[in-house]
Backbone as JSON, one array per atom type, in Angstrom:
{
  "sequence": "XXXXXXXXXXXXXXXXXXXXXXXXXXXXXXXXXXXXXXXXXXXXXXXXXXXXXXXXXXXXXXXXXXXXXXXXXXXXXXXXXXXXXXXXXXXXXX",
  "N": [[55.23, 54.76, -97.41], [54.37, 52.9, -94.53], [52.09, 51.07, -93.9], [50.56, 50.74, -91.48], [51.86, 52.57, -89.68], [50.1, 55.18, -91.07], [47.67, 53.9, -90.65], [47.71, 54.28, -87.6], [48.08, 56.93, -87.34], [45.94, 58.67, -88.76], [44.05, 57.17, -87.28], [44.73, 58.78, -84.76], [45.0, 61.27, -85.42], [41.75, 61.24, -85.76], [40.54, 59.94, -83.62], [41.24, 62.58, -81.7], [40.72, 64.82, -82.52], [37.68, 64.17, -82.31], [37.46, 64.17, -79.7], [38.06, 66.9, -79.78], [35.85, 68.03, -81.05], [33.4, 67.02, -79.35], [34.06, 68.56, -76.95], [33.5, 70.93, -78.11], [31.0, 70.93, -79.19], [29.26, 70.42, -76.91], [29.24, 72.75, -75.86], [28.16, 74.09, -77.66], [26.01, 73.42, -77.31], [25.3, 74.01, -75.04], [25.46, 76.73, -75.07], [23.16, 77.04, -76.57], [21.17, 76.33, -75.13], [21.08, 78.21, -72.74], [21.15, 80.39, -73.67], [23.84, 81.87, -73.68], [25.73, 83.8, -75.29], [28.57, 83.49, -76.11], [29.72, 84.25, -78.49], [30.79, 86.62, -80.59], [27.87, 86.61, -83.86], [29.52, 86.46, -86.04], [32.07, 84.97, -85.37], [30.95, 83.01, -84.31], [29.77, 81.48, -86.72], [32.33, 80.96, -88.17], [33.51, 79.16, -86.08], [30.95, 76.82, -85.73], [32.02, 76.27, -89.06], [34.39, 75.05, -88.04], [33.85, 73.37, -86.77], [32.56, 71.7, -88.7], [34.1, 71.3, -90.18], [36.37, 69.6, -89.15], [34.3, 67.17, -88.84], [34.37, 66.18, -91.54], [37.14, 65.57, -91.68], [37.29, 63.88, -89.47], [35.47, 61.88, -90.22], [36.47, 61.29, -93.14], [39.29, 60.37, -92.16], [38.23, 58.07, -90.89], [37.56, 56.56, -92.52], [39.74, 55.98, -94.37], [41.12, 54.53, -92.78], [39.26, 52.51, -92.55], [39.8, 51.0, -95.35], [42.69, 50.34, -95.22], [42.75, 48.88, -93.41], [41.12, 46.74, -94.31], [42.59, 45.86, -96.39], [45.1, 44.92, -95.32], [43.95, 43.02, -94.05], [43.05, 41.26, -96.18], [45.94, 40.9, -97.36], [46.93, 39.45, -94.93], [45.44, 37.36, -95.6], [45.68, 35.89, -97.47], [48.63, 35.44, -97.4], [48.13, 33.06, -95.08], [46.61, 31.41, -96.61], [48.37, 30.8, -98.43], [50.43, 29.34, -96.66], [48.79, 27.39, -95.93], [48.17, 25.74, -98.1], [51.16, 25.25, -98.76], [51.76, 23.74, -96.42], [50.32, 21.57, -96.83], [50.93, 20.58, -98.89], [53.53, 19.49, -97.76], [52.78, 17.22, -96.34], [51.5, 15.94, -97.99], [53.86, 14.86, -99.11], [54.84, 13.01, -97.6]],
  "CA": [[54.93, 54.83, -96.0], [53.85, 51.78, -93.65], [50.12, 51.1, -93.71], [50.1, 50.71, -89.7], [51.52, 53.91, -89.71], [49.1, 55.59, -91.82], [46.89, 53.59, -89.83], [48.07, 54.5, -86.75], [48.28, 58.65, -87.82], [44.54, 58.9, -89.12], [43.14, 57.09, -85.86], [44.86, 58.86, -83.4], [43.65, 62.26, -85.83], [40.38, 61.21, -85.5], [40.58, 60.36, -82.14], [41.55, 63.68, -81.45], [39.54, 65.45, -83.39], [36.57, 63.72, -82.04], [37.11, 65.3, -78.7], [37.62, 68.49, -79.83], [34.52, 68.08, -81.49], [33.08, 66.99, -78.04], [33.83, 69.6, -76.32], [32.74, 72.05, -78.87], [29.34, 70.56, -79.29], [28.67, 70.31, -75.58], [29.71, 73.86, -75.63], [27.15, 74.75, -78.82], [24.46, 72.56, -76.74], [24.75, 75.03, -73.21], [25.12, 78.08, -75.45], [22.13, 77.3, -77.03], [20.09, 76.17, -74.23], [21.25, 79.06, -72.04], [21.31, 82.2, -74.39], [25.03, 82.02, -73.46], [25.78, 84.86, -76.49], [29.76, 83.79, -75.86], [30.8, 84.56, -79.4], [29.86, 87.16, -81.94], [27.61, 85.98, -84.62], [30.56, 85.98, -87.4], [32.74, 84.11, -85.19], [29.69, 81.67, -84.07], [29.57, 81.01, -88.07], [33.58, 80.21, -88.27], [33.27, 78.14, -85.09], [30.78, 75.79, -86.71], [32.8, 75.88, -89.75], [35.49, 74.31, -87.89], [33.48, 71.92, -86.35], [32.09, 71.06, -89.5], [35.06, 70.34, -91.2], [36.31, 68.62, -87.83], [33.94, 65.99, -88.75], [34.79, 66.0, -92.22], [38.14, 65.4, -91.79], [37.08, 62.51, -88.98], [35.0, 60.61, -91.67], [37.99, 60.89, -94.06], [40.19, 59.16, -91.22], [37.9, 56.57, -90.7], [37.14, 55.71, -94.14], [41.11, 55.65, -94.45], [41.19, 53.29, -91.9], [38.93, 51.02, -93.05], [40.25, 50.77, -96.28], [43.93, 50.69, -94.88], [42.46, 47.56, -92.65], [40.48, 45.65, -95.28], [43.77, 45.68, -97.3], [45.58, 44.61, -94.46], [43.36, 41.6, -93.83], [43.69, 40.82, -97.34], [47.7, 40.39, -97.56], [46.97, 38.17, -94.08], [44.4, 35.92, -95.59], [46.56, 35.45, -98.9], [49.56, 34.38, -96.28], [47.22, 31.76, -94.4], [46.15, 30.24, -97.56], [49.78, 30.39, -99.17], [50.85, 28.33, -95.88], [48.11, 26.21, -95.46], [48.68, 25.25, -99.36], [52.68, 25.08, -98.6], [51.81, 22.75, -95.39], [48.89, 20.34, -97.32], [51.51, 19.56, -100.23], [54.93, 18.97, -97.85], [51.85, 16.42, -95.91], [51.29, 14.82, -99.16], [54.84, 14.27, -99.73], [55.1, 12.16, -96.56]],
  "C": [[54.23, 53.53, -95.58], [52.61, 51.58, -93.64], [50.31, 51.09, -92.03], [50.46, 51.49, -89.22], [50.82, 54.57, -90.01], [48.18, 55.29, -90.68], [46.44, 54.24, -88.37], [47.68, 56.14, -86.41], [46.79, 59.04, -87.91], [43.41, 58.23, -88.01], [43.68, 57.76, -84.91], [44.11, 60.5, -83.94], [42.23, 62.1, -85.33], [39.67, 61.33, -84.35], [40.99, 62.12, -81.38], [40.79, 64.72, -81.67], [38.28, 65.28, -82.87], [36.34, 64.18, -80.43], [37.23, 66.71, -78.41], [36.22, 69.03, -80.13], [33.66, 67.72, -79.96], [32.62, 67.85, -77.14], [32.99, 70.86, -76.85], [31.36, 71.84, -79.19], [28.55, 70.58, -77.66], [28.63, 71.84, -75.14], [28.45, 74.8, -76.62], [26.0, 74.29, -78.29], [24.29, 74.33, -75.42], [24.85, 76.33, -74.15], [23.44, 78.5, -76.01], [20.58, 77.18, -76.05], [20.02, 77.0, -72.95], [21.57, 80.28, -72.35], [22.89, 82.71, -73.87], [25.94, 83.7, -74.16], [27.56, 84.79, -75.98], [30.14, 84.03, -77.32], [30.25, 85.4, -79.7], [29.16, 86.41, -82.73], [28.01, 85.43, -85.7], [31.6, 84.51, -86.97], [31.92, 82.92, -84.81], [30.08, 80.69, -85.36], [30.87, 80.1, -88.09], [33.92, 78.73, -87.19], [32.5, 76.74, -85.67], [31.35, 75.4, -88.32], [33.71, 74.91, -89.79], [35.1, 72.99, -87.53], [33.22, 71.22, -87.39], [33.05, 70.35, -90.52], [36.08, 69.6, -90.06], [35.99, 67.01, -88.34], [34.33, 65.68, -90.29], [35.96, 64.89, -92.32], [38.55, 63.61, -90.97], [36.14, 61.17, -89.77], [36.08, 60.15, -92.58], [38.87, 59.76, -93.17], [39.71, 57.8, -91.33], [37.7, 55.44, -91.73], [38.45, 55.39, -95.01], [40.87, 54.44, -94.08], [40.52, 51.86, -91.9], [38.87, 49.94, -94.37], [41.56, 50.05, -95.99], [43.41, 49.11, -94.24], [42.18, 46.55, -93.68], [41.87, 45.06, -96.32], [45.26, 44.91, -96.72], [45.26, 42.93, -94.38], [43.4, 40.73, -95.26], [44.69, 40.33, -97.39], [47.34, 39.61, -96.46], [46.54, 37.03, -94.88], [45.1, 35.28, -96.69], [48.1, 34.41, -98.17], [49.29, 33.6, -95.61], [47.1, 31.34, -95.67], [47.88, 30.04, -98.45], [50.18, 29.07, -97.94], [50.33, 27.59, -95.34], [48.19, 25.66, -97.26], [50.2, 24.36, -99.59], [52.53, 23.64, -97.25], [50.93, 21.32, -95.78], [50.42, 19.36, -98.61], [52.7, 18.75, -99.47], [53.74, 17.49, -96.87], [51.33, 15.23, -96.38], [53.04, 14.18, -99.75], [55.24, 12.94, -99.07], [54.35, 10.99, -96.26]]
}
């Protein structure tokens, strides 16, 4: 598979993810600061479950992603110095 796919797949996850999480935290903020009582207490529990692995899952992405990048910038910097190597010698031939 493509790294800038990959890439691509695990930020837009995250992104995504990160406003579900959003909403659901802004949502766990007014319940809590307004005795809201919208869930049961079992489903309360599963609810932060989800959120919690939510963020899980958005750390994983990002820590993809900045692996997936660094590795990226790597193979560039190896192709700049191959063709600034390739451009110094045909320089010296002349």
């Amino acid at each position: 598979m493509d790294r800038r796919r990959i890439e691509q797949w695990t930020a837009s996850l995250a992104v995504l993810l990160l406003a579900f999480m959003t909403i659901g935290g802004i949502l766990a903020i007014a319940n809590g600061i307004f005795n809201w009582d919208i869930f049961p207490p079992d489903i309360e529990k599963f609810i932060w479950f989800i959120l919690a692995s939510c963020a899980v899952i958005i750390v994983a992405s990002v820590l993809v992603n900045i692996m997936i990048n660094l590795s990226i910038i790597a193979i560039n910097s190896d192709l700049i110095r191959e063709r600034k190597e390739e451009h110094e010698r045909r320089s010296k031939k002349t």
